[in-house]
Backbone bond lengths (Angstrom), bond angles and torsions (degrees), N, CA, C in turn:
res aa  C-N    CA-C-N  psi(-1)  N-CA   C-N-CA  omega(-1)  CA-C   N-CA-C  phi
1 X - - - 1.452 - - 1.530 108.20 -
2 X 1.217 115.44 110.55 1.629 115.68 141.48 1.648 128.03 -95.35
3 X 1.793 83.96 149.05 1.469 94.59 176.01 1.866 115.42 -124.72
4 X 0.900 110.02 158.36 1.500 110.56 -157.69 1.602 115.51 -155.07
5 X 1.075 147.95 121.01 1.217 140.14 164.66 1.376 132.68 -80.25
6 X 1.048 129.68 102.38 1.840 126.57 178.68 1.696 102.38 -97.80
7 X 1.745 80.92 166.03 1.599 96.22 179.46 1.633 92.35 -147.54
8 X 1.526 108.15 128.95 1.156 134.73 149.39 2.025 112.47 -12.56
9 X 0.749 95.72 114.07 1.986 92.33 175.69 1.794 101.48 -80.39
10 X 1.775 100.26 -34.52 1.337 72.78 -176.11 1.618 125.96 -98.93
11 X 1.315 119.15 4.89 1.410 125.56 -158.16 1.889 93.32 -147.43
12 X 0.489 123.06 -24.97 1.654 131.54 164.11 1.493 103.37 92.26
13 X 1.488 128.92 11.20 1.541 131.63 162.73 1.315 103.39 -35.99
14 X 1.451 84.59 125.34 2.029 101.64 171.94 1.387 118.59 -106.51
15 X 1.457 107.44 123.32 1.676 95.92 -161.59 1.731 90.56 -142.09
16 X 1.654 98.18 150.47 1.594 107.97 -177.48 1.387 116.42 -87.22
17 X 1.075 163.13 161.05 1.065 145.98 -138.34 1.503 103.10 -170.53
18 X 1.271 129.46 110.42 1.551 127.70 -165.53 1.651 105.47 -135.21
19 X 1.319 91.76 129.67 1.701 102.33 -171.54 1.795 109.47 -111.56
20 X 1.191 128.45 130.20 1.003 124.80 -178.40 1.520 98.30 -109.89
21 X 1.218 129.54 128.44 1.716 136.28 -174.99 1.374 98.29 -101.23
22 X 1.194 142.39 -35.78 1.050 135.30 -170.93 1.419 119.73 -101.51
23 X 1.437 111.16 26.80 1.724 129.14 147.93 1.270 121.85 -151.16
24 X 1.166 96.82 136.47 1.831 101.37 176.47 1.521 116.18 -57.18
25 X 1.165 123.70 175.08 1.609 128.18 -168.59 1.837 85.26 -148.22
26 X 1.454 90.02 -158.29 1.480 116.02 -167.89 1.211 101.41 -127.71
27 X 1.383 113.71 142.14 1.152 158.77 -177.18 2.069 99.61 -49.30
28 X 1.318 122.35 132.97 1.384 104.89 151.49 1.599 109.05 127.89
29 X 1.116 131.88 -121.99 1.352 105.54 -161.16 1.835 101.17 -179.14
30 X 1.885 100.57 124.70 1.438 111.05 162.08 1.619 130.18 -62.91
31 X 1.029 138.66 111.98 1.469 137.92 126.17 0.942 139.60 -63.63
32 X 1.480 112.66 136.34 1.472 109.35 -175.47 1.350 116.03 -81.06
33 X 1.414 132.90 151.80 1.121 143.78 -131.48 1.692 88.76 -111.02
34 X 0.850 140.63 -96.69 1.613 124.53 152.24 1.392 132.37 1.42
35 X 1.305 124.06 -42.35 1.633 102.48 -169.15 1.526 77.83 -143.91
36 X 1.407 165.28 -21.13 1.227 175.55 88.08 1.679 101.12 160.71
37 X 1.214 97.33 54.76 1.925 115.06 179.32 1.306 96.23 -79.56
38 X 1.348 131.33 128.44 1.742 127.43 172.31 2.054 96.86 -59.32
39 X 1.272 90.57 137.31 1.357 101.11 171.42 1.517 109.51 -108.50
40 X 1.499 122.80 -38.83 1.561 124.12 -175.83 1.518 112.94 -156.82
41 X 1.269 107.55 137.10 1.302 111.64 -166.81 1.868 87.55 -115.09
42 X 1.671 95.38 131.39 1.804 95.76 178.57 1.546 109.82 -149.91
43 X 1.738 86.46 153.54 1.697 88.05 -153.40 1.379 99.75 -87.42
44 X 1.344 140.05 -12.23 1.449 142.17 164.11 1.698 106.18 103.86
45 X 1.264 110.03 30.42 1.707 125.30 173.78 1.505 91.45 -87.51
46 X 1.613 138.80 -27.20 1.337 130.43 159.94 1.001 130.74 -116.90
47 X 1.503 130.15 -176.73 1.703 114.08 -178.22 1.468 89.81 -112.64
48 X 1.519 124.13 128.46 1.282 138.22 -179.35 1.444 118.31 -116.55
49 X 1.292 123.75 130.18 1.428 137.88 -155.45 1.922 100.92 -129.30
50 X 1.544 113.25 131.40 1.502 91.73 149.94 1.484 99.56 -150.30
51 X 0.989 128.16 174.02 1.657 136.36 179.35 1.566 118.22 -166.70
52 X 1.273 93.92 123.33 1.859 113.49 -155.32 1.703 92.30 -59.51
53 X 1.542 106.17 149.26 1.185 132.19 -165.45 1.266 91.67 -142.02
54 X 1.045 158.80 -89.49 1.716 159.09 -151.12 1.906 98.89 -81.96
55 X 0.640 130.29 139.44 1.888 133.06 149.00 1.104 100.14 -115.13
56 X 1.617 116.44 125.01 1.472 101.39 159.21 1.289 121.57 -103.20
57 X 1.290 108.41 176.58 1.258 131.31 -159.20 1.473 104.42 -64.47
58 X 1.608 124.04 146.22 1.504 118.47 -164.69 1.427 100.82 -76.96
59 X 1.602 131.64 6.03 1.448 117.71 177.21 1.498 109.05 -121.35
60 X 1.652 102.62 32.18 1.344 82.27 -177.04 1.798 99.93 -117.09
61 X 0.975 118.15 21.62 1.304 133.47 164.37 1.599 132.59 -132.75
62 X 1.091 144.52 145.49 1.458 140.00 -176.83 1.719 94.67 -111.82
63 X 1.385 107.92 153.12 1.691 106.86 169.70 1.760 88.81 -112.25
């Protein structure tokens, strides 16, 4: 298991990010939950987890 923290480039959402290597996942692709910016595109060779930790603030981004 890895764990990892990302942040959004475009909205600065902070999210934890947990990789399980020793099971496959699904195919397809994270959005961010806030501004719905792709954060990770994955081919499903692992099982990938993330869950927002930071929200930012509604002025700290423009759409």
């Amino acid at each position: 298991m890895r764990k990892s923290d990302v942040t959004c480039p475009h909205c600065q959402a902070g999210y934890r990010r947990i990789e399980l290597t020793s099971k496959g996942g699904i195919a397809g692709e994270f959005r961010c939950l806030v501004c719905d910016h792709i954060i990770e595109l994955m081919d499903g060779s692992t099982d990938v987890a993330f869950r927002l930790t930071v929200q930012p603030g509604k002025t700290s981004y423009a759409y």
